[in-house]
N, C-alpha and C positions, 0 to 999 in steps of 0.2 A: 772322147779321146781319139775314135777312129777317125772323126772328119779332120780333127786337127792335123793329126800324122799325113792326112790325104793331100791334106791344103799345104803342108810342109814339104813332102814330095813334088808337088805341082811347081812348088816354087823354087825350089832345086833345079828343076831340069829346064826352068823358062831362064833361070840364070846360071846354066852350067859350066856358062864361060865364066866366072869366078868360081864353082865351086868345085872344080874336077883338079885343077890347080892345086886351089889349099887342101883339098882330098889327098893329092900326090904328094904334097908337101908333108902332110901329117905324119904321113905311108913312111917316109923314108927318114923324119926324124923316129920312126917306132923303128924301125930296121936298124938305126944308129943307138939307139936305146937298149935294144937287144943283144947288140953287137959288143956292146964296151958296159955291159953289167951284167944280163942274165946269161950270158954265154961263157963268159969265165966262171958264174957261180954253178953254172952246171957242168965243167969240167970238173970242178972240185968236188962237186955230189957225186958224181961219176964217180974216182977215185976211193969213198967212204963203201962201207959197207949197204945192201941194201937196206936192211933195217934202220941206219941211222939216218940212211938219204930221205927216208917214209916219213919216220920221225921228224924231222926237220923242217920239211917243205909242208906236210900235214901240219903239223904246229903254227908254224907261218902265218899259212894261210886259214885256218879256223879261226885266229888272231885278227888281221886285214881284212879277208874276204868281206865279212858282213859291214866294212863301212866302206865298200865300192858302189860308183852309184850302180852296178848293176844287178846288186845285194835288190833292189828297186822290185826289178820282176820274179824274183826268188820269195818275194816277201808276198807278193800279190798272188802267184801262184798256189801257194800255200795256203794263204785264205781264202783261196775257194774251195782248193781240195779239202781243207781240214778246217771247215767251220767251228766245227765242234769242239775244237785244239785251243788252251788258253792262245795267248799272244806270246807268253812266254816256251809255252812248249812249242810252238813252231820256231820263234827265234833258237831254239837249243836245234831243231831241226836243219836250219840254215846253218847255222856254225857245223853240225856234220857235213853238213852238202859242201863245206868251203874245204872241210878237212880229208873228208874223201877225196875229193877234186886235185888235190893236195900230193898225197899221198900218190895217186896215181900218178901225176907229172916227178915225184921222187923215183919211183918204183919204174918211171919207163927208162928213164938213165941203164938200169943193172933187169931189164926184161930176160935178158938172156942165163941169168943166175935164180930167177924168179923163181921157174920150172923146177919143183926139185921130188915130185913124186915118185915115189920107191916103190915099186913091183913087189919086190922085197919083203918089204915094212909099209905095207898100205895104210895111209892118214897118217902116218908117223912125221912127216917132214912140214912141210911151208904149204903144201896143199894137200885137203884129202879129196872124195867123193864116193859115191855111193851107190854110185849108179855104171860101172862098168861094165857089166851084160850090155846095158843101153852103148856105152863107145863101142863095144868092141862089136855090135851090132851094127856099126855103121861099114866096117871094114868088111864084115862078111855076109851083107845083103845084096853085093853086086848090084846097089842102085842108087843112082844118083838121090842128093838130097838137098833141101834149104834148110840151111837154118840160123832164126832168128835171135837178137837180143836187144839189150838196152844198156844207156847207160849207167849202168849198176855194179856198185865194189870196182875191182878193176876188170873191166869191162876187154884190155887187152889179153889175158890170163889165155881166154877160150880160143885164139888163134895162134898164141903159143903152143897149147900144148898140141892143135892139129897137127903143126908142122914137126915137133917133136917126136913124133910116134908116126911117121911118116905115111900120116892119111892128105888123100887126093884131095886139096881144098885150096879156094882162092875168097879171097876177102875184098868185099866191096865196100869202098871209102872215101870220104869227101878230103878232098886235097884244102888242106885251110889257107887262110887268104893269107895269111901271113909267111913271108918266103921264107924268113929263117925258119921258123918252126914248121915249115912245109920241108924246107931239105932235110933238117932234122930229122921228123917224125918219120919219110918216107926210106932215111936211110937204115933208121934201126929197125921198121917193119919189114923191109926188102929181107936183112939178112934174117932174123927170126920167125917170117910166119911164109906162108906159101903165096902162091898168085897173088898179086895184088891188083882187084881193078877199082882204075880210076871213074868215080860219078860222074857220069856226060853224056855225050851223043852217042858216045861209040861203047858203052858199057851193057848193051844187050847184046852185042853182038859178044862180045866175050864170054857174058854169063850163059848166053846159052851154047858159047863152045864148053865152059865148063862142063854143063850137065850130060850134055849129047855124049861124052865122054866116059860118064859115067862119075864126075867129078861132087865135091861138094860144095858147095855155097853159102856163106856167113855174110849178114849184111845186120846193120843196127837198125833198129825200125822203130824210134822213141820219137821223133823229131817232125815237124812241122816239112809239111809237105805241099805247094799250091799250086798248078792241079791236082789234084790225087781223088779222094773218096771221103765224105764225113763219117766221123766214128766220133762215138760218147769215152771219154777218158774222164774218169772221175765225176761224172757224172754232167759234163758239157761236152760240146760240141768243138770239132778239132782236124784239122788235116791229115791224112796219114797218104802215106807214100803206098800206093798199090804195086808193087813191082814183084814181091815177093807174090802176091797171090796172081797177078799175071802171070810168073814164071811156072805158079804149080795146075793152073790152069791149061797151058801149054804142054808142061812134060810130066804132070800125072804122076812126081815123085814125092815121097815123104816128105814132110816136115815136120821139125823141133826145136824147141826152145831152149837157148843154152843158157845160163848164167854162172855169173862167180859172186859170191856172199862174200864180204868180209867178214875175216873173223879177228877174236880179240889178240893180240901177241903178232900182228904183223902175218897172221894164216888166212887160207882162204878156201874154202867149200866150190866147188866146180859140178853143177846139176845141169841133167839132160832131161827134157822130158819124154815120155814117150812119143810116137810119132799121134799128131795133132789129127784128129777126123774133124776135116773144114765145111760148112755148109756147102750143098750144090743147090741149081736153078734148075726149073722144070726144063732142060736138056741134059740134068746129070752134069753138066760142067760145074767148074767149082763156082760159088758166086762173089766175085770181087769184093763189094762192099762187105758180104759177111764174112767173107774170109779175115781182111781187115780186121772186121770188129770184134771174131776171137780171136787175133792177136795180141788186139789192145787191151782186152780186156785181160788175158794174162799177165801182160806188164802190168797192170793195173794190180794184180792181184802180187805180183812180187815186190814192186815200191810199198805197197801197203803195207807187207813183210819186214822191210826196211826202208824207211822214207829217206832215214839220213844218208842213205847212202845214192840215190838217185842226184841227177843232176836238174837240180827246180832251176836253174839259172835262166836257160832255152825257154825263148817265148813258142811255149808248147800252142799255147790258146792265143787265137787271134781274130779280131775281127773280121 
């Protein structure tokens, strides 16, 4: 399968004088698609209550999802991770992964009404947690921090609520290729979460104004990375983005692990973990690759907690 993708790439770019064309071609019938059906159906979710928008688009897509051809590497993903799993109980796993996935694109519509935790009445509303020595520990350590997540439950939740409770943090994010959903997404991140830096050439220079600051830093670290560092997830071999363990290599500041669980009735659990003690090298510096590899292994250990709710779609594994 790899040499063939190789041999198909090769011949792409020996003929990109027809394929950049019908590329562009494609691009702008999906932009005119998006334009004149999903963009009037998401004013109208907009409008509905959160819960009923969740409902909706989760339902939808649990429904759909698993007969898209790209249900294809959600399916293949799974049987490597869960050998042990009938055929049927992974399929029940993909229809979660379709309906969380789901769910989140309902849920980012009404982000701003998400947030409804009470001081008050702690765990009483649409999020609890349990771990608030841990945040409020972030405000009053006077030091900068990383930290990491995946994509798991809604996965936007944890950069809501930073900006919410007015801690110093900027969020590092891949601008997707698609332009509507890029102005979209970027406009309702801008006004609900804090800093937003753009993935590229110029995003270290930013993050590390973040921290020199004394700032904090959220970046997602599930995803396939090439250059980067090998790490074992699920027990193969995989790319992972070292950037985060460069960063704590450099400025020698904490790291944790953030996540949101869903929960049943439309709620969601928000955990922090304690600050992570990451391997170092015979110079005491932190050491990349194993920094990495207790990362991954954490995410590892939180899909395993809840598989349905990860995103098996992403060609995590690649040759």
């Amino acid at each position: 399968m790899g040499t063939l993708r190789l041999r198909w790439r090769y011949f792409r770019k020996r003929n990109a004088w027809f394929f950049e064309p019908v590329d562009r071609l494609f691009g702008r019938l999906g932009d005119l698609l998006l334009a004149v059906v999903v963009k009037p159906l998401l004013h109208v979710l907009a409008r509905v209550n959160p819960d009923t928008s969740s409902d909706f688009t989760g339902t939808w897509a649990r429904w759909i999802g698993p007969w898209l051809p790209v249900s294809r590497i959600g399916r293949e993903n799974l049987r490597h991770a869960f050998p042990e799993k009938s055929e049927a109980e992974r399929e029940e796993i993909l229809k979660g992964c379709w309906e969380n996935l789901g769910r989140v694109a309902g849920e980012f519509l009404h982000l701003d009404r998400m947030w409804d935790y009470d001081d008050a009445r702690p765990n009483a509303g649409r999020v609890e947690t349990f771990d608030v020595s841990r945040f409020i520990g972030l405000y009053a350590d006077n030091k900068p921090a990383l930290l990491f997540s995946a994509h798991l439950g809604n996965w936007e939740l944890a950069a809501v609520a930073a900006r919410k409770y007015g801690l110093d943090s900027a969020v590092l994010f891949r601008i997707p290729n698609n332009r509507v959903f890029a102005e979209l997404i970027h406009e309702t991140r801008a006004e609900l979460m804090s800093q937003l830096v753009p993935a590229g050439p110029a995003a270290g220079i930013f993050m590390g104004g973040v921290l020199e600051r004394g700032g904090h830093l959220g970046m997602l670290v599930d995803q396939h990375r090439k250059p980067g560092v090998k790490v074992q997830f699920f027990g193969r071999p995989c790319w992972a983005n070292p950037t985060l363990a460069r960063l704590v290599r450099q400025y020698e500041c904490p790291v944790h692990g953030a996540r949101v669980i869903r929960l049943p009735k439309n709620r969601f659990r928000l955990e922090l973990t304690p600050a992570i003690d990451l391997p170092r090298d015979a110079e005491g510096l932190i050491d990349i690759a194993g920094a990495m590899q207790t990362v991954t292994s954490i995410i590892e250990g939180w899909v395993r907690e809840h598989p349905e709710q990860w995103l098996w779609l992403h060609r995590r594994w690649r040759a």
